[in-house]
C-alpha positions as CSV (number, residue, x, y, z in Angstrom):
1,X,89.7,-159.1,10.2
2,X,91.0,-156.3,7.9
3,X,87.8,-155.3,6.4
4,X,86.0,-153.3,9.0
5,X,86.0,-149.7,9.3
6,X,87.6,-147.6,11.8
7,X,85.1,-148.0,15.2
8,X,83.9,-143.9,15.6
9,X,83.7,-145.2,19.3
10,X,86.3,-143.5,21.7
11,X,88.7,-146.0,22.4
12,X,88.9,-147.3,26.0
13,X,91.9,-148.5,27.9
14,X,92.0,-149.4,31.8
15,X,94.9,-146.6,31.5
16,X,94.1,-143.3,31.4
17,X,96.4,-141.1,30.2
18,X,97.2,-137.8,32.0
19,X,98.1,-135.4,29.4
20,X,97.1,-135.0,26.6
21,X,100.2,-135.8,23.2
22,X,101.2,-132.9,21.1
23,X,100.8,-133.3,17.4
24,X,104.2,-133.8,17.1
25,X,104.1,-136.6,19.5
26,X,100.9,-137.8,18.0
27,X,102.6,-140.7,15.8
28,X,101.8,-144.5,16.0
29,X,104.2,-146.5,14.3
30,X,102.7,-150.1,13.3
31,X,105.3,-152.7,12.0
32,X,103.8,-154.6,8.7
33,X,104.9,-157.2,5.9
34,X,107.1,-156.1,2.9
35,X,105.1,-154.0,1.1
36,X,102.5,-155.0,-1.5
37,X,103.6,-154.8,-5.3
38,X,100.5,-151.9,-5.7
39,X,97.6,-150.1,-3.6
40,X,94.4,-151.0,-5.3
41,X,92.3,-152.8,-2.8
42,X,90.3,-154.4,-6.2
43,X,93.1,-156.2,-7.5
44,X,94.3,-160.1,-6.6
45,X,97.3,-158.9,-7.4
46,X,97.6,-155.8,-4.4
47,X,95.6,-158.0,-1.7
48,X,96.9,-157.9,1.2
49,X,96.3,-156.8,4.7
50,X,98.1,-153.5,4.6
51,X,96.5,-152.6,1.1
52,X,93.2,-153.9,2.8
53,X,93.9,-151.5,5.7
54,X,95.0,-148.8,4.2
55,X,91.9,-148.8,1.9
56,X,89.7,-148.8,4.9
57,X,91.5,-145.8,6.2
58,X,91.6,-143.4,3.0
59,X,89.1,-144.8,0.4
60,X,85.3,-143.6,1.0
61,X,82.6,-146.8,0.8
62,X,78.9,-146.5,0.5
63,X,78.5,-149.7,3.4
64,X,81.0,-150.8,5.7
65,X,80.2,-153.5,8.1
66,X,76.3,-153.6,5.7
67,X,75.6,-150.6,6.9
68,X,75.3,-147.5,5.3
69,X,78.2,-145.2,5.6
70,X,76.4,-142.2,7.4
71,X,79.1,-139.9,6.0
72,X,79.4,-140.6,2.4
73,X,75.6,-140.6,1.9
74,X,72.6,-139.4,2.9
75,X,70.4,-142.3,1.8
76,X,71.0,-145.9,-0.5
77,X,68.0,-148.4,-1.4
78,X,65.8,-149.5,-4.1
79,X,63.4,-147.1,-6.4
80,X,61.0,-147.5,-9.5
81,X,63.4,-148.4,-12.1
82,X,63.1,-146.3,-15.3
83,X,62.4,-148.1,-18.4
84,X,65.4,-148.1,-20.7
85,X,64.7,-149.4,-24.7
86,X,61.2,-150.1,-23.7
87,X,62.0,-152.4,-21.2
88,X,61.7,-151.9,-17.2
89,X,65.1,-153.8,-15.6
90,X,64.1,-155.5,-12.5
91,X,66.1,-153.3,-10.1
92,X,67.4,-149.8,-9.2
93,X,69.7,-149.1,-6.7
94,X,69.5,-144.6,-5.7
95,X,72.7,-143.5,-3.6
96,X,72.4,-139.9,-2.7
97,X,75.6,-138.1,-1.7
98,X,76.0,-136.1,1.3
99,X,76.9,-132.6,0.0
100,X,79.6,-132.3,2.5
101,X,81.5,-135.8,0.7
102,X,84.5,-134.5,-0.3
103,X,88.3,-136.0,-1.6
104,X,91.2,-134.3,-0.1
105,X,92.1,-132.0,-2.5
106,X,88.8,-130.7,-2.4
107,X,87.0,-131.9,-5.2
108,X,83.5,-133.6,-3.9
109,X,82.7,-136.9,-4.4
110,X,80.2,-137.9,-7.5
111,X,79.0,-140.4,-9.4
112,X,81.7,-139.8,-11.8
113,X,83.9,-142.0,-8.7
114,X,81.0,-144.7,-9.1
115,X,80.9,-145.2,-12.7
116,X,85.2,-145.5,-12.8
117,X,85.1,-148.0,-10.2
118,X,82.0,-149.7,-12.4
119,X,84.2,-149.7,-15.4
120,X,87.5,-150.9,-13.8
121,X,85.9,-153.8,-12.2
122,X,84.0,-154.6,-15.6
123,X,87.0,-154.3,-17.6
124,X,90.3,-155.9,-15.9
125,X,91.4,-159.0,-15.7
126,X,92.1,-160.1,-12.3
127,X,89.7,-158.3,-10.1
128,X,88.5,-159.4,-6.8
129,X,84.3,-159.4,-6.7
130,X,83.6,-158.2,-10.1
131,X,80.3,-160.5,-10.7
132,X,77.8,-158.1,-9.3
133,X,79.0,-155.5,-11.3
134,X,78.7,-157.5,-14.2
135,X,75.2,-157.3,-13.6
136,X,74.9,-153.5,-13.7
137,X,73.0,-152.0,-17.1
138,X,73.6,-148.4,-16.6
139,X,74.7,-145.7,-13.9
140,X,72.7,-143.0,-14.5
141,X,73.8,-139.3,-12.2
142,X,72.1,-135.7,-11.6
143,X,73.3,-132.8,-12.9
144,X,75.1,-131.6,-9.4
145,X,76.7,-135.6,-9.2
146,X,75.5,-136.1,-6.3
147,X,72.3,-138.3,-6.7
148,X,73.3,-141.9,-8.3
149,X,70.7,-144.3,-10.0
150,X,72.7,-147.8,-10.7
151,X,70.2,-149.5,-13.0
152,X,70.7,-153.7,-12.4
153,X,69.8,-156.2,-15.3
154,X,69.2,-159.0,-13.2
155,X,68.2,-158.3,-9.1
156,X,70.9,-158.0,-7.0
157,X,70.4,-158.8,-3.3
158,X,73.3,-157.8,-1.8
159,X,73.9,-155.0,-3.8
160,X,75.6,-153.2,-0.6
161,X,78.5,-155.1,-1.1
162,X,78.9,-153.0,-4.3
163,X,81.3,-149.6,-4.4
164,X,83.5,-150.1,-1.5
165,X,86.4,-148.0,-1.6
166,X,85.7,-145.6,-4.8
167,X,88.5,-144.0,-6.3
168,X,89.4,-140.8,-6.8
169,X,88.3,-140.3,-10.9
170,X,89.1,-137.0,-11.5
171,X,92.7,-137.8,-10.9
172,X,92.8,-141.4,-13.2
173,X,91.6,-141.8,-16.8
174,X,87.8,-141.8,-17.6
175,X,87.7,-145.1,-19.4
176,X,89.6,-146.5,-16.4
177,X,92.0,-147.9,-18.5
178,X,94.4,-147.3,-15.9
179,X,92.6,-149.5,-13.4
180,X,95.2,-151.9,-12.5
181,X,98.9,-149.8,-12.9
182,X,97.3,-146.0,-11.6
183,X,97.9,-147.1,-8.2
184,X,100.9,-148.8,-7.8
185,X,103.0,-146.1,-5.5
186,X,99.6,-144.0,-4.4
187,X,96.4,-143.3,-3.2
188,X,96.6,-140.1,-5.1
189,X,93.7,-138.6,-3.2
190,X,91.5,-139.6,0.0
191,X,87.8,-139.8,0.9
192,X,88.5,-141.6,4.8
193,X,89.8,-139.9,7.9
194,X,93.6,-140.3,6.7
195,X,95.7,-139.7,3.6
196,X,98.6,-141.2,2.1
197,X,101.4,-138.7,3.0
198,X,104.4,-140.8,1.7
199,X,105.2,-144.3,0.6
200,X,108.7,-145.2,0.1
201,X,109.7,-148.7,-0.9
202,X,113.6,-148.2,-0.6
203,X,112.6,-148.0,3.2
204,X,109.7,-150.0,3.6
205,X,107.6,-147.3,5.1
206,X,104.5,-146.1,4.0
207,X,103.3,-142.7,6.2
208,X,99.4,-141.7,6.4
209,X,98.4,-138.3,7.8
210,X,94.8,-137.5,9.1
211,X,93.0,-136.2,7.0
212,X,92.1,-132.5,7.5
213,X,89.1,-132.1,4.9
214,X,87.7,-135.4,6.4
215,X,83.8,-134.1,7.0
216,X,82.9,-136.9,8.9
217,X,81.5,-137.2,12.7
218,X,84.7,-138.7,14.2
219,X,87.7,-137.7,12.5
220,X,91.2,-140.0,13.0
221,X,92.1,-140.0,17.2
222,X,95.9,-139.3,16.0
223,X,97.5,-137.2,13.7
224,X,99.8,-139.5,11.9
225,X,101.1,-143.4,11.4
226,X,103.7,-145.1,9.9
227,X,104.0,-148.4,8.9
228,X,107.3,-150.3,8.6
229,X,108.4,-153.3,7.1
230,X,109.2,-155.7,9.6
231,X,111.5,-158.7,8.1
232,X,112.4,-160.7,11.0
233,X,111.4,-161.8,14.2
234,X,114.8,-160.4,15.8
235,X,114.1,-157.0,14.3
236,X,110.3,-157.4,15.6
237,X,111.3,-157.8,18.9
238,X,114.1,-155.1,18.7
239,X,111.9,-152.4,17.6
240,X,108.9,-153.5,20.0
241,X,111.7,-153.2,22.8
242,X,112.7,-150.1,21.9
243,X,109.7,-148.1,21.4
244,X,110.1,-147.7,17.1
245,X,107.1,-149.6,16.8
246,X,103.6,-150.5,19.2
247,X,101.6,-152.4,17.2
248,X,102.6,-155.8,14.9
249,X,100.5,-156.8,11.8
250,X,102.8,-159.6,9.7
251,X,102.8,-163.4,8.4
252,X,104.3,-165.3,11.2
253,X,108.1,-167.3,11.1
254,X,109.2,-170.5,12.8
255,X,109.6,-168.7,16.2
256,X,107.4,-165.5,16.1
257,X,104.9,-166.6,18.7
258,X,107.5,-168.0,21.3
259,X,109.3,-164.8,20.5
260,X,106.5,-162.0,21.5
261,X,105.0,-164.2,23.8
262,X,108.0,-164.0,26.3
263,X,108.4,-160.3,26.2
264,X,106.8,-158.0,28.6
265,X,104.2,-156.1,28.0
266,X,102.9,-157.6,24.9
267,X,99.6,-159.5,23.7
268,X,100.3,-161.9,21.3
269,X,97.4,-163.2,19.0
270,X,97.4,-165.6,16.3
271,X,94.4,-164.8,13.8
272,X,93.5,-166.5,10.8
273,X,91.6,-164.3,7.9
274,X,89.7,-165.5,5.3
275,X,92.2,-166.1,2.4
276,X,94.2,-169.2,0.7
277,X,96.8,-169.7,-1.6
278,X,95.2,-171.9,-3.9
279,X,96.2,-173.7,-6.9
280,X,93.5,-173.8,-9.9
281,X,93.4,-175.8,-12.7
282,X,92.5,-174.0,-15.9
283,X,89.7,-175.5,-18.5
284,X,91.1,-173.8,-21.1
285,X,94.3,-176.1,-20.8
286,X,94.9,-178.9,-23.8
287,X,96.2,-180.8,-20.8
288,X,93.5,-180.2,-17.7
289,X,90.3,-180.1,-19.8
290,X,89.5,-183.4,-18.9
291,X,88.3,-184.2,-16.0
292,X,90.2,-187.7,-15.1
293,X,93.5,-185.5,-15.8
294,X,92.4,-182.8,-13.3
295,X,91.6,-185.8,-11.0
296,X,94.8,-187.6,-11.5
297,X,97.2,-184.2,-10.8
298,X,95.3,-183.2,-7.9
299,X,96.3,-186.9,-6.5
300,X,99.6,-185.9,-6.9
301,X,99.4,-183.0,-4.5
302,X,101.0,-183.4,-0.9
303,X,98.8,-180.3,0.2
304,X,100.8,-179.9,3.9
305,X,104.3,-180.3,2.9
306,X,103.5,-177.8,0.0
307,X,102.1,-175.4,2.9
308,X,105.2,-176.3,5.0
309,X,107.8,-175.1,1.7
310,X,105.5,-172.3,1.0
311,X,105.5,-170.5,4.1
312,X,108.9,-171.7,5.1
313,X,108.0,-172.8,8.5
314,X,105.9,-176.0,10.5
315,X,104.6,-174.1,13.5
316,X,101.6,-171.7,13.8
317,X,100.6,-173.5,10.1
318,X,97.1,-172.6,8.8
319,X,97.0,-176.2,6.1
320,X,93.5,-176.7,4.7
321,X,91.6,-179.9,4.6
322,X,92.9,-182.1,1.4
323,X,92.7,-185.1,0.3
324,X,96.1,-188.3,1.0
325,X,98.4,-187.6,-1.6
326,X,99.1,-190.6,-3.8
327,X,102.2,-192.1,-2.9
328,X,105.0,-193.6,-5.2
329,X,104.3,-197.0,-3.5
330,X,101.2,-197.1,-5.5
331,X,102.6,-196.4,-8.4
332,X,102.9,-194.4,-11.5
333,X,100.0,-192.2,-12.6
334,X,98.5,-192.9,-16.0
335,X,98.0,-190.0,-17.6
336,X,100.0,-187.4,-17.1
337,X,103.5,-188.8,-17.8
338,X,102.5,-189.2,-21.2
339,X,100.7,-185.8,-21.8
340,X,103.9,-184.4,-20.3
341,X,106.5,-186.7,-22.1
342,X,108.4,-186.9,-25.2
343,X,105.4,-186.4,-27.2
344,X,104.0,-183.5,-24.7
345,X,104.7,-180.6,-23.3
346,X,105.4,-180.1,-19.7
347,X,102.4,-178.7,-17.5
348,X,102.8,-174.9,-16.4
349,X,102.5,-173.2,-13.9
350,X,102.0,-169.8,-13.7
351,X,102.6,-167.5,-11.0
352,X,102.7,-163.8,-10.1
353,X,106.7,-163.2,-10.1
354,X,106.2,-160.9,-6.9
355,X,104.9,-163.4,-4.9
356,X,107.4,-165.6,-3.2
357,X,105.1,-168.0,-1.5
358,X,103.1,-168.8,-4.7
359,X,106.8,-169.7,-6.6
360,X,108.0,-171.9,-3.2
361,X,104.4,-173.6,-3.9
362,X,105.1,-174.0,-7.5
363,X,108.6,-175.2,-7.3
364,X,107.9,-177.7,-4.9
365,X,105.0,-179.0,-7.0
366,X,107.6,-179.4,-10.0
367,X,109.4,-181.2,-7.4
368,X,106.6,-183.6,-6.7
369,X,105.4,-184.2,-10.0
370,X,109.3,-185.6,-10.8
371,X,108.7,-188.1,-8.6
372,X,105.9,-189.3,-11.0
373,X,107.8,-188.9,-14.2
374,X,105.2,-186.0,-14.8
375,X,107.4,-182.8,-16.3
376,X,106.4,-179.4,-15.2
377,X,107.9,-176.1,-15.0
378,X,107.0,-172.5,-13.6
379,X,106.1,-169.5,-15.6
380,X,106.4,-166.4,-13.6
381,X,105.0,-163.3,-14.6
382,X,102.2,-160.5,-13.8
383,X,98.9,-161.6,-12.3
384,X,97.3,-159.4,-14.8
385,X,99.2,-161.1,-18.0
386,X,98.5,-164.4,-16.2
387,X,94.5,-163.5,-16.1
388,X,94.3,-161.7,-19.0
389,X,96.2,-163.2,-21.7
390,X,98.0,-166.8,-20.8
391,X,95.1,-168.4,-18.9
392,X,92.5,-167.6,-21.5
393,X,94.6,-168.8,-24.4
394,X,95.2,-172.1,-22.6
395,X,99.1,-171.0,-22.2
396,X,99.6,-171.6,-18.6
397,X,97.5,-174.6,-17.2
398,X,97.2,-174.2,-13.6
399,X,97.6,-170.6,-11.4
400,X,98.7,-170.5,-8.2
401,X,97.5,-167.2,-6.3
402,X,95.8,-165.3,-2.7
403,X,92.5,-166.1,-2.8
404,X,89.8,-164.8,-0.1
405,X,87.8,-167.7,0.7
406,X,84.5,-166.8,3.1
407,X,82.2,-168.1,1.3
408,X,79.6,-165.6,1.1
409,X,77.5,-165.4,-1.7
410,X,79.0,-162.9,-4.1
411,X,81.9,-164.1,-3.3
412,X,81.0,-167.6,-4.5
413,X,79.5,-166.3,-7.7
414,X,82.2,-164.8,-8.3
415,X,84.8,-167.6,-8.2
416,X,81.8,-169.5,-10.4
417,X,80.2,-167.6,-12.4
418,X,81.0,-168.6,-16.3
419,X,83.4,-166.1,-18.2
420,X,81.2,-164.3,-20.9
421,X,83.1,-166.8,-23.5
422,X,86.2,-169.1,-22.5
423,X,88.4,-166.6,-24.1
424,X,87.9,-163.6,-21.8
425,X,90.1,-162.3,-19.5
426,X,89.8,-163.9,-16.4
427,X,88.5,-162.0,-13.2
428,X,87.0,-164.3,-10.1
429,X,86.4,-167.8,-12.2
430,X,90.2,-167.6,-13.1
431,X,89.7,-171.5,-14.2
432,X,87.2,-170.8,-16.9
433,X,85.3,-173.6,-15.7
434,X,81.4,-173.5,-16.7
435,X,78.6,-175.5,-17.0
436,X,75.1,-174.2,-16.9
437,X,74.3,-175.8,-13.7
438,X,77.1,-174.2,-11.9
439,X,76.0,-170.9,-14.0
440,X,72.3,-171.1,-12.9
441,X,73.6,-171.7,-8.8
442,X,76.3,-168.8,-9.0
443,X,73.4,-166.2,-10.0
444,X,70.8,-167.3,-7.8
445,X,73.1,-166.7,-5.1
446,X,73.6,-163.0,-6.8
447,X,69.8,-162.8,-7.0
448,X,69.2,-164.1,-3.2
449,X,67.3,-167.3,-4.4
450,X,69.8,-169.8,-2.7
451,X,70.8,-169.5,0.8
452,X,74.7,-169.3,1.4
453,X,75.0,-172.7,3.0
454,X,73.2,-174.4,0.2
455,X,75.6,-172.6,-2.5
456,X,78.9,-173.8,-0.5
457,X,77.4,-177.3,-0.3
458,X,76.4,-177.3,-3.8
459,X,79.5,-176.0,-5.3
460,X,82.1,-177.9,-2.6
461,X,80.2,-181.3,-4.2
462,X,80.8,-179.5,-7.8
463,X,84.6,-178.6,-6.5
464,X,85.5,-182.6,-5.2
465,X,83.8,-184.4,-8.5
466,X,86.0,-182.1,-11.0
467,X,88.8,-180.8,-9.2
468,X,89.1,-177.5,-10.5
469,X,90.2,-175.5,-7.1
470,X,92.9,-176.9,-4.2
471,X,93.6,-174.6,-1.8
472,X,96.9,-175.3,0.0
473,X,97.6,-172.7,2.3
474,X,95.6,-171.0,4.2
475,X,96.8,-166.9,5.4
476,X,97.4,-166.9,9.4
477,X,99.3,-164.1,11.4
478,X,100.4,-162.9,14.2
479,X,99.5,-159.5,16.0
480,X,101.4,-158.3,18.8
481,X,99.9,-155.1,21.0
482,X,102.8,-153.3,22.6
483,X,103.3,-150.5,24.7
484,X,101.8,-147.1,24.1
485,X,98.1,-147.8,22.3
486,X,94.9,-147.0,23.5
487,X,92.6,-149.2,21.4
488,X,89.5,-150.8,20.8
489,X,89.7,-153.0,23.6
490,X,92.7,-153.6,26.4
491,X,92.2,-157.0,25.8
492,X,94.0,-157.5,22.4
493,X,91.6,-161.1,21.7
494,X,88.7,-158.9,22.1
495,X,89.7,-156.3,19.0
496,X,87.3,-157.1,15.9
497,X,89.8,-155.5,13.4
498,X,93.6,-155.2,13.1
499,X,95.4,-151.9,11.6
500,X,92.5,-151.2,9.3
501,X,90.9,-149.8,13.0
502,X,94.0,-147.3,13.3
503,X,91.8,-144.3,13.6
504,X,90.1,-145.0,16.5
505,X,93.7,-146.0,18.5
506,X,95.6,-142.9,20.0
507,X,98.4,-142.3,22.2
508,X,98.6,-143.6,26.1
């Protein structure tokens, strides 16, 4: 729901307004979840539906929606390739640049910004999507910057998927380098209809202006928005009350849709988006490498009471189809309580120490596995020491992290594709697991061979024989329209898109 662009239509209300808001009074203030640990809409570690959002609305993208964004480019599609060490790769991509694409500060966009995000998402651990750009040889660029050959060494069929929200290279480090720390408290520069005016954590408010040097054909409908950290349902309803915020955006509580639903004035919508919290088991572990270990520890797993301590709540729930959990009744497991005993080590977990609902999840799996005399403990720490230096060295044994889960085809290859050797840094296939039948499906899904459907059969099949992934909770919110927004729709169950469509709303 968050990835769409801002709709260029003119917003339509069955209220139309009679004057016209002065810039001062053209704010909408949108009340979100705390804010993410960083702003990089690449890393696992940032996702989230305000760094989604906020991407959509300040980062520039060659295809939105799989089509071609009119105002970064002037054309994208396959040419001739050009033969490189006397041998012709089998696909070429040409984006030209529309002379008017510019970033805020006034430098125009290149293929410098290409080639960064290239490189980032080739070399850091723990980046969402990186497979097809694993497949990319060479990004070749014209003298003015503006003409972009990206030379493919295997085919690519949906190659638009590739360089959504460029970032701003002239203001990070060539060799990205900084790819997963330079945006932690920025967009330092924008290419969309708004700019990052001012985040402050000690508030919870982050505060996006439009975007003046924006040369596109609809430009933001309001002048500014701030989004606010919403903690509780009784400050939620205070602030929609009052008139400090319109629009809600956050992870529901025990009460949250009774709550909105009874005040006036107010749609209340429950939407689930494509994303779990899923536990994998790493191949690289001494423990998990076998198979009837895997098997035996994902018995263990009571997937909706770990949703149910995760989120902190039993209503408005999103659990994923799983498997009956063994019970103690049936007795002790085999395996594990002596891998884990006396003569063991306990299994870890790891987890990304800013993530709450990842450490409820892993505490209450420590919990569980007591229960079967199977000793496990957390490790918390970054995502990007997790993927790039304890999973590949077999340190941590299982993850537990936010992972998108639609299914499409790079997105499958990406979760599957085999590391370039088991001790790389781990970016998509965080479990390492590989075996050249699941190699051979994940890249003819990058090549268009295999049809999505047949790919989530085939690797579902692969997924319940070795028990590598288990998702256990899946992301579900609630949005509540208030007073004061003109948006997509009047009818909030018939918006396509939540904040990341911000610049089409304006003022009633």
């Amino acid at each position: 729901m968050e990835e769409p662009a801002p709709s260029p239509e003119t917003a339509t209300s069955s209220v139309t307004p009679t004057t016209t808001p002065s810039r001062a009074e053209a704010v909408i203030n949108v009340g979100v979840d705390p804010l993410p640990g960083g702003f990089n809409p690449h890393m696992q570690s940032d996702d989230s539906t305000l760094t989604r959002s906020l991407a959509s609305l300040v980062l520039p993208s060659a295809f939105r929606n799989d089509a071609m964004d009119e105002d970064l480019l002037v054309s994208a599609g396959p040419v001739e390739p050009t033969p490189m060490a006397g041998e012709t790769l089998p696909q070429t991509i040409r984006y030209v640049i529309s002379p008017e694409a510019q970033w805020s500060d006034g430098t125009p966009i290149t293929g410098a910004d290409f080639h960064y995000l290239w490189q980032g998402m080739t070399g850091t651990p723990g980046v969402i999507g990186s497979a097809p750009y694993r497949e990319i040889a060479a990004i070749r660029t014209s003298p003015d910057g503006r003409t972009v050959d990206v030379d493919f060494v295997t085919v690519v069929a949906d190659w638009q998927q590739l360089f959504r929200h460029l970032l701003p290279s002239h203001l990070l480090q060539s060799d990205a380098g900084d790819f997963s720390s330079a945006l932690i408290d920025d967009l330092p520069a924008s290419g969309g209809r708004y700019m990052i005016s001012n985040i402050d954590r000690s508030r919870g408010v982050v505060a996006v202006n439009r975007n003046d040097r924006f040369w596109g054909k609809a430009p933001a409908q309001t002048d500014r928005v701030t989004f606010r950290e919403i903690r509780s349902v009784t400050q939620g309803v205070e602030q929609l009350h009052t008139g400090q915020i319109s629009f809600l955006d956050v992870t529901p509580a025990e009460t949250s849709f009774e709550a909105y639903s009874l005040m006036l004035d107010t749609q209340v919508r429950l939407l689930d988006q494509p994303r779990e919290l899923t536990l994998t088991m790493s191949t690289s572990s001494s423990l998990l490498e076998e198979h009837a270990v895997r098997a035996e520890l994902h018995s263990l797993l009571d997937v909706p009471l770990i949703a149910r301590l995760a989120a902190g709540r039993s209503a408005d729930l999103n659990v994923p189809p799983h498997t009956r959990a063994r019970s103690v009744e049936q007795g002790p497991p085999e395996l594990l309580p002596g891998l884990t005993g006396e003569e063991g080590r306990p299994l870890r977990l790891g987890v990304d120490s800013a993530d709450d609902t990842a450490i409820a999840a892993a505490r209450t799996i420590v919990d569980l596995l007591s229960r079967f005399g199977v000793a496990a403990e957390v490790t918390t720490t970054d995502l990007a020491d997790l993927t790039g230096n304890l999973l590949p060295a077999g340190e941590v044994d299982v993850v537990i992290a936010w992972e998108r889960s639609a299914g499409d085809p790079v997105e499958l290859a990406d979760q599957w594709l085999c590391p370039p050797t088991p001790e790389s840094p781990r970016a998509g296939n965080l479990s390492g697991y590989c075996t050249g039948e699941t190699d051979v499906m994940a890249r003819s899904l990058l090549n268009g061979d295999v049809e999505a459907s047949e790919g989530r059969a085939f690797f579902a099949g692969e997924n319940a024989r070795e028990h590598v992934l288990v998702p256990l909770l899946g992301e579900r919110r609630v949005l509540v329209l208030g007073e004061g927004i003109v948006g997509p729709d009047p009818d909030l169950d018939n918006w396509t898109a939540g904040i990341s469509t911000v610049a089409s709303w304006r003022k009633q």
